[in-house]
C-alpha positions as CSV (number, residue, x, y, z in Angstrom):
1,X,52.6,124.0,114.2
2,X,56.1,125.1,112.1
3,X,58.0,124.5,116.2
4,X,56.1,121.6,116.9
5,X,57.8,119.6,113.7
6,X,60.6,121.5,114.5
7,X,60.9,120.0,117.7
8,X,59.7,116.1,116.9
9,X,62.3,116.6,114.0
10,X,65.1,117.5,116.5
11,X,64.1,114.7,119.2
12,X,63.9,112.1,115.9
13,X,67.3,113.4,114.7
14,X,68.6,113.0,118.5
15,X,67.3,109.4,118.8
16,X,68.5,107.9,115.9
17,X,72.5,109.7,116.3
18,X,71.9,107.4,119.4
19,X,70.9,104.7,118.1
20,X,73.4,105.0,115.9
21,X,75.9,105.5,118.8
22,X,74.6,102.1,121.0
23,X,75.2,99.9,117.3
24,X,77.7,97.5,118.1
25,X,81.0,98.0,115.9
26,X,82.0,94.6,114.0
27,X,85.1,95.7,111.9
28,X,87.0,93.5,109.8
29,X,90.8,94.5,108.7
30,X,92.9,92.8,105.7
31,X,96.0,93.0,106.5
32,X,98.4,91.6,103.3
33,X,102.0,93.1,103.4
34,X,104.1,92.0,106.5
35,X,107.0,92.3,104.8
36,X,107.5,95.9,105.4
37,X,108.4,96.4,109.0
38,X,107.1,100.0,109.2
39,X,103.5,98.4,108.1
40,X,103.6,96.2,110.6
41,X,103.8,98.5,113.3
42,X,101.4,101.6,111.5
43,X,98.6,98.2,111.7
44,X,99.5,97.0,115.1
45,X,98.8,100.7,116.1
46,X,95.8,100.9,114.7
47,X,94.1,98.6,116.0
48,X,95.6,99.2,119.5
49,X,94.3,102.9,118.6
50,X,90.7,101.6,117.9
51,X,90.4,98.7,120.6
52,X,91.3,101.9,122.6
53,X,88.4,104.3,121.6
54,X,85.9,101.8,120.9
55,X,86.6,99.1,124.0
56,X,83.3,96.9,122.7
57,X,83.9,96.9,119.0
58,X,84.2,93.3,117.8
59,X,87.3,93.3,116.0
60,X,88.6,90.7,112.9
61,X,91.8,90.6,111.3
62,X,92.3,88.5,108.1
63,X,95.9,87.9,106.6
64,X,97.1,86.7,103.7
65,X,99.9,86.4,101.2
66,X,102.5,88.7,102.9
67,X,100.5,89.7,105.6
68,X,101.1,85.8,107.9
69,X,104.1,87.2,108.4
70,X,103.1,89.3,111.2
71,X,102.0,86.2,113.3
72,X,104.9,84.0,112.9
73,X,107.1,82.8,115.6
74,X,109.9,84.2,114.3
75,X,108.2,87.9,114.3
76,X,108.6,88.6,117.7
77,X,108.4,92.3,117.6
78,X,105.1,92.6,118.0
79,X,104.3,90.0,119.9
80,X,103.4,91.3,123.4
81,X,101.2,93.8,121.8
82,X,99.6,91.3,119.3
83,X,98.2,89.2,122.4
84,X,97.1,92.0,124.6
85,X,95.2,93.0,121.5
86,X,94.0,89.3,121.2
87,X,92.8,89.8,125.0
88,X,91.0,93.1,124.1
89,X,88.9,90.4,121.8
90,X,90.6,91.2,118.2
91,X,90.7,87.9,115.9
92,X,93.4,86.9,113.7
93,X,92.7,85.1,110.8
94,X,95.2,83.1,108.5
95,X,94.4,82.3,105.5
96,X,95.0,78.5,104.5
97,X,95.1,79.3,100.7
98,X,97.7,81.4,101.4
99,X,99.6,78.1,103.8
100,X,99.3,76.2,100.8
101,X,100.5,78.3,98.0
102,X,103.3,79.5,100.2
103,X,104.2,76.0,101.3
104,X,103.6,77.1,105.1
105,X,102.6,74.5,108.3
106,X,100.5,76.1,111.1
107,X,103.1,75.2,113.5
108,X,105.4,78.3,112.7
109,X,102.2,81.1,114.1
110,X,101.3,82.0,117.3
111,X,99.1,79.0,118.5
112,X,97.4,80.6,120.9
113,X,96.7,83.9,118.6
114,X,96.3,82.5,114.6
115,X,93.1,81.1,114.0
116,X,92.1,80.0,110.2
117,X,89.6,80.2,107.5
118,X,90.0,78.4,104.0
119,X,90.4,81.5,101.7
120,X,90.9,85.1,102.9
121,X,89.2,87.0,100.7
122,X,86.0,85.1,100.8
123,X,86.1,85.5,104.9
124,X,86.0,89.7,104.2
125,X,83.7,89.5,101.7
126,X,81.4,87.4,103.9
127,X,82.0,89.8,106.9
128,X,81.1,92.9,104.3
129,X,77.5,90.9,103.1
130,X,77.0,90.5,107.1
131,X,76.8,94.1,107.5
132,X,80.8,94.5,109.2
133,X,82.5,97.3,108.3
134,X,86.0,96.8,105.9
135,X,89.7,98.7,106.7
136,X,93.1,97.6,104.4
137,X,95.5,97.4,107.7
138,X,98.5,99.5,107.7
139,X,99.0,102.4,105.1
């Protein structure tokens, strides 16, 4: 009796790891301080490092205060890599509070890249209620 629990333990243990394997991944990243150059290339590689390992995961990136910066115009080191990250599926999300305190028009992002919501931190905490899982971009 003792190896037949044994053994519907280990086949219950073995189904839900993979379960746990086949749940979709919905991450959502803050990113906030662009202004550091050597942040804005630690982020960019993560999320080229995790669009690499997990190819399905349904990525969303909210910025705000500092972290626009990385998807303005005028950035343009990372811009290749920011839109073959957009066609892996990752979002970018501006936040408009953030346009307005900061004075900013949409016309100096990425058009085809920046998308918006009204505040930033409400986006996040709306992804986290929705079950997605939270990482502060860079280091």
């Amino acid at each position: 009796m003792k190896k037949i629990l044994s053994f519907i333990t280990l086949i219950l243990l073995l189904h839900f790891h993979a379960k746990a394997q086949d749940t979709p991944h919905r991450i959502v990243f803050q990113f906030t301080n662009a202004v550091d150059t050597n942040q804005q290339k630690a982020f960019v590689k993560q999320l080229e490092n995790l669009t690499d390992y997990w190819k399905d995961a349904q990525c969303e990136v909210v910025l705000y205060n500092q972290g626009v910066e990385l998807l303005m115009k005028s950035n343009s080191a990372y811009l290749e890599r920011l839109h073959a990250l957009s066609k892996k599926g990752v979002s970018f999300f501006i936040c408009e509070n953030t346009l307005k305190n900061r004075k900013l028009s949409k016309e100096v992002f990425i058009s085809d890249i920046a998308q918006y919501v009204p505040a930033g931190i409400a986006e996040i905490v709306l992804k986290q209620e929705a079950g997605w899982s939270y990482i502060k971009g860079g280091f």
